[in-house]
C-alpha positions as CSV (number, residue, x, y, z in Angstrom):
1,X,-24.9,51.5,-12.6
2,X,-24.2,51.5,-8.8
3,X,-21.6,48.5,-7.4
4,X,-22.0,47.4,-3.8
5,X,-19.8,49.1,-1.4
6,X,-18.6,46.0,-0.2
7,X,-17.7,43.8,-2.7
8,X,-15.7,40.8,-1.8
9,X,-12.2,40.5,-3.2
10,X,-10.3,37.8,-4.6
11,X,-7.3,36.5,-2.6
12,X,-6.3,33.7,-4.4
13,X,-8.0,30.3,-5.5
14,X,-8.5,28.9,-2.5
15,X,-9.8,31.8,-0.7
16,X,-13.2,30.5,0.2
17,X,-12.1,27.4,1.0
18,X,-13.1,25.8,4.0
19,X,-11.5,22.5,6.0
20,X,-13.4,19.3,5.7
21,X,-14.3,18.1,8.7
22,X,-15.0,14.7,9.7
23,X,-18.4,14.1,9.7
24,X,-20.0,10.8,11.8
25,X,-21.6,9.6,8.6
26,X,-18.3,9.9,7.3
27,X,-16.8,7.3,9.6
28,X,-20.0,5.1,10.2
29,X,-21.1,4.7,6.4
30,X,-18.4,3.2,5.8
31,X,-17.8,1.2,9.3
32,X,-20.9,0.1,8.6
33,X,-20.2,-1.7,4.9
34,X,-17.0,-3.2,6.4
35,X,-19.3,-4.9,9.3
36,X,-21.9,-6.1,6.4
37,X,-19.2,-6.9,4.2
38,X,-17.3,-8.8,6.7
39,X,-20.0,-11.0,7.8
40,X,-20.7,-11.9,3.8
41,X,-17.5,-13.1,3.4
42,X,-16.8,-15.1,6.0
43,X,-20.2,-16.9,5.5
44,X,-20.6,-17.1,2.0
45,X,-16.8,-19.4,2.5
46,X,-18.9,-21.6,4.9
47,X,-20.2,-23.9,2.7
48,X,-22.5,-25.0,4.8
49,X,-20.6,-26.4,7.7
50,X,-19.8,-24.6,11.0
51,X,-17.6,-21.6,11.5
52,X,-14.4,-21.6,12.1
53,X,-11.2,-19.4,13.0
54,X,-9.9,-19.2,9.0
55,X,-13.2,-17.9,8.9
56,X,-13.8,-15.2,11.2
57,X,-10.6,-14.1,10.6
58,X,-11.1,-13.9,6.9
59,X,-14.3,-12.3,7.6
60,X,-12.4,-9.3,9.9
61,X,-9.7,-8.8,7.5
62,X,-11.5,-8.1,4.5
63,X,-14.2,-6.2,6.3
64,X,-11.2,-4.0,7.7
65,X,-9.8,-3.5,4.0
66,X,-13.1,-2.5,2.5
67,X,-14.3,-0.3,5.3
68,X,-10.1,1.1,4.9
69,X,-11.4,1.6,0.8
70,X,-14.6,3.1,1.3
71,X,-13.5,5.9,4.0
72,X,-10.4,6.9,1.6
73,X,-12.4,6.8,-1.3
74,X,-14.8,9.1,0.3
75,X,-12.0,11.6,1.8
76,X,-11.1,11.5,-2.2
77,X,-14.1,11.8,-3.9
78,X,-14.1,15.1,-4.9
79,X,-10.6,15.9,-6.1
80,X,-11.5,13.5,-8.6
81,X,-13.0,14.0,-11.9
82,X,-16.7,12.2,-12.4
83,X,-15.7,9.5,-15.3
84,X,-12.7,9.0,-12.5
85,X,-14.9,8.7,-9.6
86,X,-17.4,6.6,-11.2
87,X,-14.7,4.3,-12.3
88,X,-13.3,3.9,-9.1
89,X,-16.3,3.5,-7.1
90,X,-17.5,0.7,-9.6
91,X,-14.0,-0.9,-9.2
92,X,-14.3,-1.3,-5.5
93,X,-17.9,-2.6,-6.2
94,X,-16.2,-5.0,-8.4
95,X,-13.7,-6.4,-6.4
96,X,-16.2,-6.9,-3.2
97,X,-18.0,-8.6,-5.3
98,X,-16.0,-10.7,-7.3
């Protein structure tokens, strides 16, 4: 049986690795769940009345954390194992949420 002439080598584990680069879905995904997020939050503490500064500034704070979670969380995904990942992702769901 013939081989191919040009046969690609090993040169060490991470030999066909490549960078990640930053992709805009990368950044606006989750940009895009901190503004929703935000906006839930500071209205769902409403109650009903009108807004005020607590509020809006509630609202950008935990907007900012969660878009902060989801973009690391997604830069991490994949060095993690899948029972790992799942558990984190549902965490974060969690504590939006709750």
């Amino acid at each position: 049986m013939v081989t191919h002439a040009a046969m690609p080598g090993r040169k060490g584990a991470r030999a066909h690795a490549r960078p990640r680069s930053l992709t805009p879905y990368a950044v606006a995904v989750p940009l895009a769940l901190g503004i929703i997020y935000g906006f839930y939050a500071a209205f769902i503490r409403r109650d009903g009345g009108p807004s005020t500064g607590g509020q809006v500034v509630l609202g950008l704070v935990s907007g900012a954390a969660v878009a902060a979670l989801c973009f690391a969380l997604g830069r991490i995904q994949r060095t993690l194992p899948h029972g790992l990942r799942a558990l984190a992702y549902g965490a974060l769901t969690a504590c939006a949420i709750g």
